[in-house]
Backbone as a chain_set.jsonl record, in Angstrom:
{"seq": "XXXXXXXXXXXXXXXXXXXXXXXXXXXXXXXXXXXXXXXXXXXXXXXXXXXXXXXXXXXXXXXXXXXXXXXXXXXXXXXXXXXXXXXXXXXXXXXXXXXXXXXXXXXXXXXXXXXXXXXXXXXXXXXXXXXXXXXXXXXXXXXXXXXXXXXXXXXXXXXXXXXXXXXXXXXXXXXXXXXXXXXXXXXXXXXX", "coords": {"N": [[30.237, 64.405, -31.652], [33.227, 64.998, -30.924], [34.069, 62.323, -32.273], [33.54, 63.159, -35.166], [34.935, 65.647, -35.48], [37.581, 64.241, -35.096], [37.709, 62.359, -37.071], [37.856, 64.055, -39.176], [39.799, 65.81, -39.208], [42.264, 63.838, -38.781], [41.594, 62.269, -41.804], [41.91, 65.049, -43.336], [43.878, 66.09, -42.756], [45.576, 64.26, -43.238], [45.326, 64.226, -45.841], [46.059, 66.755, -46.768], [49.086, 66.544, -46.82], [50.58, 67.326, -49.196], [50.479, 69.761, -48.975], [51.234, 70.532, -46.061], [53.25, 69.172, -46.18], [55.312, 68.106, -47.234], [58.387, 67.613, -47.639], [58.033, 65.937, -45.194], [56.302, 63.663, -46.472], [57.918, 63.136, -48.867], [60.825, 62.149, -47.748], [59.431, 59.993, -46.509], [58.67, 58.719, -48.841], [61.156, 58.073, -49.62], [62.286, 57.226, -48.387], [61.129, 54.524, -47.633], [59.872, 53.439, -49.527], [57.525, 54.469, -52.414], [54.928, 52.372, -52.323], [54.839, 51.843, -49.669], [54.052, 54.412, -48.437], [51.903, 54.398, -49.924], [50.178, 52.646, -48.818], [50.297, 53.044, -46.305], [48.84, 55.531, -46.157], [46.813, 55.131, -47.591], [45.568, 53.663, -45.631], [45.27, 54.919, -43.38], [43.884, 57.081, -43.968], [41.529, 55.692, -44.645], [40.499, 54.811, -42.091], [40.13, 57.338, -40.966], [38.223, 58.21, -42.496], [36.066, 56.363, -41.74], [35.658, 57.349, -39.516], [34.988, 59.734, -39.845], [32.537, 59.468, -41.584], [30.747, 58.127, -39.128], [30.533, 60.006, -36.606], [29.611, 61.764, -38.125], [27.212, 60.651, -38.665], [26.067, 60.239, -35.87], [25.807, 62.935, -35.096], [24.172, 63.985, -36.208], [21.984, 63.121, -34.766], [21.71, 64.333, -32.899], [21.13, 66.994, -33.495], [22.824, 70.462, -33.488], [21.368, 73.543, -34.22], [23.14, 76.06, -36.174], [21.51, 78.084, -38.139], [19.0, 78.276, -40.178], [18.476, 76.965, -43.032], [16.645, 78.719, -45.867], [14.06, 76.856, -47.967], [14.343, 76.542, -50.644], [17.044, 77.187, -51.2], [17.681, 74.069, -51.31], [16.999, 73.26, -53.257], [19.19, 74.692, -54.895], [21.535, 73.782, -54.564], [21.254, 70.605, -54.853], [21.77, 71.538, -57.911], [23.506, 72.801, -57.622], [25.341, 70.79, -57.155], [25.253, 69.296, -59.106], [26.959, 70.705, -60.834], [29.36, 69.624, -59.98], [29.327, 66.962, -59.964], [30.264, 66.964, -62.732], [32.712, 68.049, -62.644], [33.829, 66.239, -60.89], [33.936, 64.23, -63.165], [35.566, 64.982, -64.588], [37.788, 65.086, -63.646], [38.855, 62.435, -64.236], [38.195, 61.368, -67.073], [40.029, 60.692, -69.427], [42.072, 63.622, -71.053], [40.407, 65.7, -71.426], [38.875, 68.818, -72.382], [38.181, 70.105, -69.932], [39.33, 69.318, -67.837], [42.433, 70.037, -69.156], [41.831, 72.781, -68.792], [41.296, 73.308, -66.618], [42.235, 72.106, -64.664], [42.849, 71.354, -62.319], [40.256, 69.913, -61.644], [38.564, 67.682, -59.814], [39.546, 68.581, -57.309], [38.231, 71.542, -57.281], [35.684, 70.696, -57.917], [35.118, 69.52, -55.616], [35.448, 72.034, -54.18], [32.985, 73.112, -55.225], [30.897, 71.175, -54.387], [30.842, 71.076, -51.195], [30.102, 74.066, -50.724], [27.685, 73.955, -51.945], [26.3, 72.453, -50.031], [26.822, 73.597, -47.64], [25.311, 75.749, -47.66], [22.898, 74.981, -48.317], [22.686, 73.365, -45.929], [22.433, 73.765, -42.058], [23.216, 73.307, -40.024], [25.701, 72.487, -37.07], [27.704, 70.274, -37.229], [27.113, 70.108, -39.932], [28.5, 72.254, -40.763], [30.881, 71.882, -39.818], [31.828, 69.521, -41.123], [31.561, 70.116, -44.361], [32.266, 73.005, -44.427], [35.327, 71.728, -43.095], [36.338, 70.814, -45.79], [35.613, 72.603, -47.845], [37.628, 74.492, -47.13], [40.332, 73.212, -46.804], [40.035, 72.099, -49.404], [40.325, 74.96, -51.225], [42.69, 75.082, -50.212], [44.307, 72.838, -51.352], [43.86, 73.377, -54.174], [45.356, 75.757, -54.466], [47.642, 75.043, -53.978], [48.185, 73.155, -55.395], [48.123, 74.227, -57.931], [50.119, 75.737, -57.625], [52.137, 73.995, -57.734], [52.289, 72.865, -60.062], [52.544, 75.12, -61.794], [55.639, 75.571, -60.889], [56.728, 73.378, -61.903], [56.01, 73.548, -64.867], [53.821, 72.141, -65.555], [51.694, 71.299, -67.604], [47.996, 70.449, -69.316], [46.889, 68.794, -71.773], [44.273, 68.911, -73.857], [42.181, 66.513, -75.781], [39.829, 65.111, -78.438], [36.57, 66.814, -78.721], [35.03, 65.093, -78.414], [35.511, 63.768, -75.873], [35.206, 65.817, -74.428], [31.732, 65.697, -74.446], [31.61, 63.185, -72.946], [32.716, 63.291, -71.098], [30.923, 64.872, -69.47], [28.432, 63.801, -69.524], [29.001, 61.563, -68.399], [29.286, 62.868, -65.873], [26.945, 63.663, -65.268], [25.312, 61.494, -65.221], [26.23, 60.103, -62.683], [25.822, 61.955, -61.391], [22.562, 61.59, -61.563], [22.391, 59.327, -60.82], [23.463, 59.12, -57.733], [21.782, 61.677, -56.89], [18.857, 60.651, -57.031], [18.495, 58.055, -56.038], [21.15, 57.067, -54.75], [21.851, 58.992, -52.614], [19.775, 59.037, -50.726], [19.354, 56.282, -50.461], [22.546, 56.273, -49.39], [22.522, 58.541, -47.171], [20.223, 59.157, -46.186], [18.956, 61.073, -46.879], [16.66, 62.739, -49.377], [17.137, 64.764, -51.744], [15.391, 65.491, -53.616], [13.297, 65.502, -51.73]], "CA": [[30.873, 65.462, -32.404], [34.237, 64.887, -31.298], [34.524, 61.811, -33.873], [33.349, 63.845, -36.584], [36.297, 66.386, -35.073], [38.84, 63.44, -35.12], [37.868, 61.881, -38.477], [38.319, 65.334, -40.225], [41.384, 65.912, -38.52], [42.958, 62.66, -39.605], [41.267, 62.619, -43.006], [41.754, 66.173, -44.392], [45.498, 66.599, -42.103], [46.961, 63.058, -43.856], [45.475, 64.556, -47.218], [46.988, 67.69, -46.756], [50.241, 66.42, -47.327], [51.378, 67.669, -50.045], [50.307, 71.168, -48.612], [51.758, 71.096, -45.415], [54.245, 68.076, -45.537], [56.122, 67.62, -48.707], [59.305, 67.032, -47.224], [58.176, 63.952, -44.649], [56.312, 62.954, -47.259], [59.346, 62.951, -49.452], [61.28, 61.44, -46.933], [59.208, 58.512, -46.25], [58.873, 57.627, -49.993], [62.678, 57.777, -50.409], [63.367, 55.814, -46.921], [60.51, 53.188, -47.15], [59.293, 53.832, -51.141], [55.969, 55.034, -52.701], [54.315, 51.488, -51.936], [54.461, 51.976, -48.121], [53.875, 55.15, -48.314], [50.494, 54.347, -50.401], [49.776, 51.161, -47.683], [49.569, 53.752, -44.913], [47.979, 56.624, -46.537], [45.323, 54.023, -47.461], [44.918, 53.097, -44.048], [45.018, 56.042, -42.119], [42.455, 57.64, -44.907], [39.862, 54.948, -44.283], [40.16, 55.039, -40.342], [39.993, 59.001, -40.677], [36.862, 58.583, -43.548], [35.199, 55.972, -41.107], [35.263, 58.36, -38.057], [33.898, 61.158, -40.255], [30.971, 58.974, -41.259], [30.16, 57.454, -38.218], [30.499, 61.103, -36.099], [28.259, 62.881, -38.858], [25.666, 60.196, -38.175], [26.133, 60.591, -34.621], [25.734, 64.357, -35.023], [22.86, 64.044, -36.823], [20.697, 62.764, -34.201], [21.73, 65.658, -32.107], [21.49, 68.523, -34.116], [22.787, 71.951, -32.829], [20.95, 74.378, -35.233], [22.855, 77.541, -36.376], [20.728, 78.71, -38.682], [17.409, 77.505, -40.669], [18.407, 77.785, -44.658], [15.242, 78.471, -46.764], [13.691, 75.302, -48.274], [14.761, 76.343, -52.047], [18.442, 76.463, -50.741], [18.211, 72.227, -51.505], [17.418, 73.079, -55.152], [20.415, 75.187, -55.314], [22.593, 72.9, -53.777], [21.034, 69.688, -56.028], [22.048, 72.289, -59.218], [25.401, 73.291, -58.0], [25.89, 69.617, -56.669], [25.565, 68.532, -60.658], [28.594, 70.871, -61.689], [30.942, 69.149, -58.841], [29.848, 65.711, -60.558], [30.81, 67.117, -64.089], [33.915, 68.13, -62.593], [34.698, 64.945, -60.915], [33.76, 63.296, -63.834], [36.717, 65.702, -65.801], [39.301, 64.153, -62.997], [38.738, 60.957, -64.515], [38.085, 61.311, -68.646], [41.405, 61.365, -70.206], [42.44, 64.836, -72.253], [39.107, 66.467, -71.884], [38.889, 70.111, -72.004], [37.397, 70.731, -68.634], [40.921, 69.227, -67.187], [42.818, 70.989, -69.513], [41.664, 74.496, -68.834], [41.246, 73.7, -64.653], [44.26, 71.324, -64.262], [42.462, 70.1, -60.936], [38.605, 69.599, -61.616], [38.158, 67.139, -58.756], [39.433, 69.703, -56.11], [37.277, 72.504, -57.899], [34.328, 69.88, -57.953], [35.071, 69.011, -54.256], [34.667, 73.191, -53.531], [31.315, 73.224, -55.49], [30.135, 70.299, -53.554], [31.062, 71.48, -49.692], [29.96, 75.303, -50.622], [26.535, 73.337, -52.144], [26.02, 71.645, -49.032], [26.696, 74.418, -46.134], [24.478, 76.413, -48.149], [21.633, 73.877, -47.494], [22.468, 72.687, -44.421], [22.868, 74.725, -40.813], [24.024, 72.62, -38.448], [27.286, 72.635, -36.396], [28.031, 69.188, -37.165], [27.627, 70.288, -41.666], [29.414, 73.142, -40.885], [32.196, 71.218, -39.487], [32.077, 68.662, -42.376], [31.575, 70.963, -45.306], [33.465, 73.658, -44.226], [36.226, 71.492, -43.256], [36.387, 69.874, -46.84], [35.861, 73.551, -48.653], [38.862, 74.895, -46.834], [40.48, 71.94, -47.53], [40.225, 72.342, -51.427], [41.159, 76.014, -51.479], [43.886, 75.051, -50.001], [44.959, 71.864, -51.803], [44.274, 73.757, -55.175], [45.986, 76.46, -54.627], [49.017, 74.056, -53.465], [48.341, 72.035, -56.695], [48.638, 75.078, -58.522], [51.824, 76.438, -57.654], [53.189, 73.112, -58.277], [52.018, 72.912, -61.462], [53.611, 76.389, -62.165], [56.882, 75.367, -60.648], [57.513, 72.074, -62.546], [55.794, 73.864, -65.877], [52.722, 70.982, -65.989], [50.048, 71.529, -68.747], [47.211, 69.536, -69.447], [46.293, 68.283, -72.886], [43.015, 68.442, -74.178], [41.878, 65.905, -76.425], [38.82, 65.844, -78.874], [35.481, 67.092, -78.728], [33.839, 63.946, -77.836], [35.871, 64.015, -74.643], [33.702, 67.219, -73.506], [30.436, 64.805, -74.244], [31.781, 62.104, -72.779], [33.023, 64.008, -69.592], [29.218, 66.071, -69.037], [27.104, 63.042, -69.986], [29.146, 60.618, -67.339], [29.552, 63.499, -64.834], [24.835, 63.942, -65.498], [24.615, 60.044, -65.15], [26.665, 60.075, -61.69], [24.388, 63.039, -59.932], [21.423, 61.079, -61.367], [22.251, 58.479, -59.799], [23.331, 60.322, -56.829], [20.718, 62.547, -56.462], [17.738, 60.393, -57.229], [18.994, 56.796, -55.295], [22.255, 56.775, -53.553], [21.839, 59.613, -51.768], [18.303, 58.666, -50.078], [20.055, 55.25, -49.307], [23.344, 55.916, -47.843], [22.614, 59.475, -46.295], [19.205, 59.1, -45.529], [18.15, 62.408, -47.087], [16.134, 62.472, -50.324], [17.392, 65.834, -52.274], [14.604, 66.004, -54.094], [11.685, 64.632, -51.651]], "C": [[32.393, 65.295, -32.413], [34.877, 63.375, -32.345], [34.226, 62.172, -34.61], [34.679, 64.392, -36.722], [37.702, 65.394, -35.744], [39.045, 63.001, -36.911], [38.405, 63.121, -39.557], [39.643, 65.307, -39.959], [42.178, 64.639, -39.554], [42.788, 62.428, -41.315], [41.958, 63.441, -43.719], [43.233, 66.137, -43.822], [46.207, 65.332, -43.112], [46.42, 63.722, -45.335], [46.104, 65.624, -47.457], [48.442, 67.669, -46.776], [51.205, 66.949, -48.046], [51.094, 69.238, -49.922], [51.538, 71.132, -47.385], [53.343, 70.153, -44.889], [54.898, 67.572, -46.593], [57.204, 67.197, -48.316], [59.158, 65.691, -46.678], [57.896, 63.433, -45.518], [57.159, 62.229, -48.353], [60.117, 62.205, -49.415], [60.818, 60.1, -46.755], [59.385, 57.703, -47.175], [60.458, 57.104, -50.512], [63.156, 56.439, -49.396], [62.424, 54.472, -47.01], [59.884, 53.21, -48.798], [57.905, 53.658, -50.965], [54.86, 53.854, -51.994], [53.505, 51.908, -50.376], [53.743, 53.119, -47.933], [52.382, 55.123, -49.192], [49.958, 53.48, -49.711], [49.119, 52.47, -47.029], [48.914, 55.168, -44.936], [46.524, 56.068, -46.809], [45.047, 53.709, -46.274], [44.641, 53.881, -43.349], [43.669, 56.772, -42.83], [41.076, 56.778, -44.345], [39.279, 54.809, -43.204], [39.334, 56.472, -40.191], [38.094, 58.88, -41.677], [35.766, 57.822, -42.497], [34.887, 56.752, -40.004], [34.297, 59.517, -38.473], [32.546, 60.39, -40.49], [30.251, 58.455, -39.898], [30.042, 59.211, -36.886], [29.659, 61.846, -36.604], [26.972, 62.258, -38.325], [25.539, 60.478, -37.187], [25.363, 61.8, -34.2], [24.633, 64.606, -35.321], [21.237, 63.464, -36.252], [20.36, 63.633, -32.955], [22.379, 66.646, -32.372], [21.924, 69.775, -33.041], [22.881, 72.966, -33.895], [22.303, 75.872, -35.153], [22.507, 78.268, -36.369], [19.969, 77.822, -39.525], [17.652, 77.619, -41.791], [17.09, 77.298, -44.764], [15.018, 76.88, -47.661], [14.418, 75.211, -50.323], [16.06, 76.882, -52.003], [18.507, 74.64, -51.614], [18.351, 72.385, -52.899], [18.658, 73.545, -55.546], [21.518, 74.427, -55.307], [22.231, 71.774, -54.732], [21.699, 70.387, -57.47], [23.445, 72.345, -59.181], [26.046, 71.925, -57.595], [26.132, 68.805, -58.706], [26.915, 69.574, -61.667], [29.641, 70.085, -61.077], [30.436, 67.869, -59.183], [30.472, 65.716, -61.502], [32.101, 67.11, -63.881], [34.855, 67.171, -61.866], [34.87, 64.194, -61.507], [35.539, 63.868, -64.834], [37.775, 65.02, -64.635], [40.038, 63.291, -63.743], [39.129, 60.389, -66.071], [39.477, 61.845, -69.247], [41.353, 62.615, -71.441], [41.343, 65.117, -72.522], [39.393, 68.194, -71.494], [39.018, 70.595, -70.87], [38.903, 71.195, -67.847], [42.006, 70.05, -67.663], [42.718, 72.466, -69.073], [41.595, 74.506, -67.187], [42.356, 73.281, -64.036], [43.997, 70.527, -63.062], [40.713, 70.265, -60.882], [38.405, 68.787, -60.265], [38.135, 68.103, -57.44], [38.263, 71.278, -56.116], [36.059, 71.785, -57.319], [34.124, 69.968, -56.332], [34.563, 70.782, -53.423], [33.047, 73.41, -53.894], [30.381, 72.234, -54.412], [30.078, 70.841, -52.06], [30.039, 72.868, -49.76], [28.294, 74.849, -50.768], [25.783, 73.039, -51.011], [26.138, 72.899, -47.833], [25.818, 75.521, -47.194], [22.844, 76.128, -48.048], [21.758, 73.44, -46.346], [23.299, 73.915, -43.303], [23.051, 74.271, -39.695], [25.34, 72.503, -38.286], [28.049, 71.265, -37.231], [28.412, 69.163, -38.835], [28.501, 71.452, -41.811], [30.877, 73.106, -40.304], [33.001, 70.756, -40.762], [32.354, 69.599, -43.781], [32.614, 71.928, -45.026], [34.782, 73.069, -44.175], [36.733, 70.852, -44.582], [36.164, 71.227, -47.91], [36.988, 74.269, -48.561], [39.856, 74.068, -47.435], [40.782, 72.118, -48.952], [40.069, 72.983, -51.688], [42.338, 75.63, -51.58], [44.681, 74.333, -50.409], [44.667, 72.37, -53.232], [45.209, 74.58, -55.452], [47.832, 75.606, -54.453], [49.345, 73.269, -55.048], [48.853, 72.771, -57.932], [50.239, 75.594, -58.792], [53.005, 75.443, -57.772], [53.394, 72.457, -59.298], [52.845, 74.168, -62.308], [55.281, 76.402, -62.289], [57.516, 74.255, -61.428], [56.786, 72.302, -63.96], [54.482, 73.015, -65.907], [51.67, 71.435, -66.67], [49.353, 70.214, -68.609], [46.324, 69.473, -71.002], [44.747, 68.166, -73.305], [42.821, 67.579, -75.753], [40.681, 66.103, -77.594], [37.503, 65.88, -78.095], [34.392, 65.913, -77.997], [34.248, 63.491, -76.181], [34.991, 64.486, -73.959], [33.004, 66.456, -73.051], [30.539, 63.808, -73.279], [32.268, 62.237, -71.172], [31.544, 64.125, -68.701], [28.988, 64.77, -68.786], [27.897, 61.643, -68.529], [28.755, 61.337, -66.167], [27.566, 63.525, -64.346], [24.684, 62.635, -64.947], [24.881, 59.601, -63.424], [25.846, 60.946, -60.95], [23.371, 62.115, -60.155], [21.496, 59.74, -60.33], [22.219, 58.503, -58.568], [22.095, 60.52, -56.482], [19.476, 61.705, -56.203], [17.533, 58.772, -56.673], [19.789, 57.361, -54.16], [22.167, 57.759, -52.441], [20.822, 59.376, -50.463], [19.263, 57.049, -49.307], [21.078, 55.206, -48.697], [23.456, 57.018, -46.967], [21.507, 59.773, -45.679], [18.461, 60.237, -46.052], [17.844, 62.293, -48.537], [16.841, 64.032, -51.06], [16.642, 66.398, -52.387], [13.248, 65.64, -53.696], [11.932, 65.2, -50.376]], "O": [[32.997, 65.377, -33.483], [35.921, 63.414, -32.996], [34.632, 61.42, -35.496], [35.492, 64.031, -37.573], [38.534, 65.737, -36.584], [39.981, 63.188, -37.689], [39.187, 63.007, -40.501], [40.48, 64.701, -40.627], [42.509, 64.673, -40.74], [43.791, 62.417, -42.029], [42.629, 63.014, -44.658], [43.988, 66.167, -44.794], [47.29, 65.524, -43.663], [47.352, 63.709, -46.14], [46.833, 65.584, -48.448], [49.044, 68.742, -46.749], [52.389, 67.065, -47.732], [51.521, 69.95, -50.832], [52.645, 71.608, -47.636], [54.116, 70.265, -43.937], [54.938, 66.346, -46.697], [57.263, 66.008, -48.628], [59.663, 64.653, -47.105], [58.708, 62.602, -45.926], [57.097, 61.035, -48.646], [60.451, 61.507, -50.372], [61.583, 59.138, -46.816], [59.871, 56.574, -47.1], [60.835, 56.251, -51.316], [63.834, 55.413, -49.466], [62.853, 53.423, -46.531], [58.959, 52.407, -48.679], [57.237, 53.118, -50.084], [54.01, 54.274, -51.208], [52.342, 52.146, -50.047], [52.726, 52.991, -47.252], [51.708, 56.125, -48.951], [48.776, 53.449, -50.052], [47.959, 52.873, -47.114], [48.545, 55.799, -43.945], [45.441, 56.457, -46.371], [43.862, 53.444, -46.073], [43.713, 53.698, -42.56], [42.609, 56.954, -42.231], [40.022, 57.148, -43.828], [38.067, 54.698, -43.023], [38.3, 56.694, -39.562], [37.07, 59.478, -41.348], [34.697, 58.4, -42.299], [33.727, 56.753, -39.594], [33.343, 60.047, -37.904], [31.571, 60.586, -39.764], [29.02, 58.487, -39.865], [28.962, 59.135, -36.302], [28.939, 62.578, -35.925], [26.018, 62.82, -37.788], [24.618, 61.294, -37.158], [24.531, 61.84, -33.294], [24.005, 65.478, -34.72], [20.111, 63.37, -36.74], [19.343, 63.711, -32.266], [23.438, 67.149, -31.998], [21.379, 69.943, -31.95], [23.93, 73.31, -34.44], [22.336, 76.592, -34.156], [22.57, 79.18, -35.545], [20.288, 76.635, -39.587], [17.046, 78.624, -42.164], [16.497, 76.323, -44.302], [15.887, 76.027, -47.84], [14.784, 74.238, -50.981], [16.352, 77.162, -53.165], [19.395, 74.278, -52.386], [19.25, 71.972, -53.632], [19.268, 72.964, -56.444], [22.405, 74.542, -56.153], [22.976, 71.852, -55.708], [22.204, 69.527, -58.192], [24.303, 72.124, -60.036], [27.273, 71.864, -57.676], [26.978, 68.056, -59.196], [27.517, 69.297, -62.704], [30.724, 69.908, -61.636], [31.216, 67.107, -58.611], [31.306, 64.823, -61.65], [32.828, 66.418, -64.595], [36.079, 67.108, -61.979], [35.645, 63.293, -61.185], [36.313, 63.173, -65.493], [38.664, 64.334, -65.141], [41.251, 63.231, -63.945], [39.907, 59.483, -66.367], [39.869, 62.992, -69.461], [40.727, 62.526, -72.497], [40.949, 64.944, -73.675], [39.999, 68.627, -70.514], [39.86, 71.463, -70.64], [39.426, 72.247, -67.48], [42.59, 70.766, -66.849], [43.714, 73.19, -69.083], [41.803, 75.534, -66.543], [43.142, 73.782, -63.233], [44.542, 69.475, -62.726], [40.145, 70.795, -59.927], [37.935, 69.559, -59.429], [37.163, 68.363, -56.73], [37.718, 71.831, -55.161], [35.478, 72.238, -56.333], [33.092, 70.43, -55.844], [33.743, 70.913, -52.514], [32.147, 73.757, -53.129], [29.374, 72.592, -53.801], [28.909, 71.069, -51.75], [29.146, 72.877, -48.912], [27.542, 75.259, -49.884], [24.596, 73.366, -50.996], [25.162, 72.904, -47.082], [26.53, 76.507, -47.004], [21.907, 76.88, -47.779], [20.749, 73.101, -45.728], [24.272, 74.635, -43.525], [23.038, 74.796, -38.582], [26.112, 72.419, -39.241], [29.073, 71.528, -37.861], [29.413, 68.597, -39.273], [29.167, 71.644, -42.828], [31.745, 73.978, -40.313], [34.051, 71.136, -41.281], [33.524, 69.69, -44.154], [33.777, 71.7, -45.358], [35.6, 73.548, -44.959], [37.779, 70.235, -44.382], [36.59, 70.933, -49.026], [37.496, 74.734, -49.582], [40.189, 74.275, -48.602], [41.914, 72.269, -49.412], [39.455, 72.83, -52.744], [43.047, 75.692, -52.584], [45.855, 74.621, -50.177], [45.391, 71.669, -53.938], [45.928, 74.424, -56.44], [48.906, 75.921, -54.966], [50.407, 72.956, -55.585], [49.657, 72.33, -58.753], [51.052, 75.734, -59.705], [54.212, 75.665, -57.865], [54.311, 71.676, -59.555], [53.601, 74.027, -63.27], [56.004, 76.884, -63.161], [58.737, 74.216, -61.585], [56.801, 71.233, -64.569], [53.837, 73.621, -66.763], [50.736, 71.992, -66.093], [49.778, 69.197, -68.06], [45.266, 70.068, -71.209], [44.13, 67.16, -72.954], [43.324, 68.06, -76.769], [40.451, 67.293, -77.806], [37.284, 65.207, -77.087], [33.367, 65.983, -77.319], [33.434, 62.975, -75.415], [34.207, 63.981, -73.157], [33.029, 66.142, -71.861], [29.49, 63.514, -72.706], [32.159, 61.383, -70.292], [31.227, 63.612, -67.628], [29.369, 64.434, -67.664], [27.117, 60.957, -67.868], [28.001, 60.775, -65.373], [27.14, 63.406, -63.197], [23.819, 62.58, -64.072], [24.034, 58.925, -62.839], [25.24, 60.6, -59.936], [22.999, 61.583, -59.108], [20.795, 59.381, -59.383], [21.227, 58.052, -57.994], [21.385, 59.721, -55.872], [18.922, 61.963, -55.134], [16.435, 58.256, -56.878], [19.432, 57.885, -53.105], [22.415, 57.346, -51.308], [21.207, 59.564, -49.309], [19.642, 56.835, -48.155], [21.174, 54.512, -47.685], [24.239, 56.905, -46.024], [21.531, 60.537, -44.714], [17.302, 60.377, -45.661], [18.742, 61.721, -49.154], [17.189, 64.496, -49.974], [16.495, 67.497, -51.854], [12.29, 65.461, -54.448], [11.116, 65.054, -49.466]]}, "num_chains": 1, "name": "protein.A"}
């Protein structure tokens, strides 16, 4: 558990940056420029992402139950897990509506997904993970927000086929997801 602990920590604290550290951050890119400052954000990220995976698995072979969610919890969570692909898919799709009208779909997506997930799952170890990763992206939208406000930033929407072209990637990514990747790299079937 405590590398789950650590990886979050390191993870979600170096992404939180621009929440709770705008200045060093600031600072470093002016004294050592953006480069370095994208070297060791890349590095410390993937140390911090490997601790969280390797601590969840860990965790996961010694559960400490909460609570028991009901079994049609997973469907909910599979359902609300396919808006938080749509909306990572709107991160991505240049000048689509979605982005336009949310301004940060990925962080949105990233609350649907966490809230999805501790909703289905009741262990200490998902209520670490999830929770720490829904807090997390309150808190880095609301941050994203007000700095969007402060420096005026809109977001362009493009045409119509954007939308399609947003949904229909964001549908093709859960399927895949949901109905593969998930079964092979988390071990849990969604829908089995």
């Amino acid at each position: 558990m405590l590398m789950l602990i650590a990886g979050l920590l390191i993870f979600l604290g170096l992404h939180s940056s621009r929440i709770f550290g705008e200045n060093f951050r600031a600072g470093i890119i002016a004294s050592r420029g953006v480069n370095t400052w994208k070297a060791v954000y890349s590095i410390v990220s993937i140390a911090g992402f490997v601790l969280i995976v390797y601590g969840y698995g860990e965790a996961r072979f010694a559960p400490i139950a909460l609570w028991n969610p009901p079994a049609w919890t997973r469907h909910v969570a599979a359902l609300l897990t396919l808006f938080a692909f749509i909306l990572l898919a709107a991160a991505y799709v240049p000048k689509n509506p979605i982005k336009a009208k949310l301004a940060h779909p990925m962080l949105l997506g990233t609350k649907v997904w966490a809230a999805a997930h501790l909703l289905a799952n009741g262990n200490l170890a998902d209520v670490l993970l999830f929770g720490g990763f829904l807090l997390w992206a309150i808190l880095c939208f609301r941050a994203a927000k007000k700095r969007d406000r402060a420096s005026g930033t809109t977001y362009q929407s493009g045409p119509a086929l954007t939308m399609f072209a947003t949904v229909g990637l964001g549908i093709l990514l859960w399927a895949a997801f949901a109905f593969y990747l998930h079964a092979a790299w988390i071990g849990v079937k969604p829908f089995g």
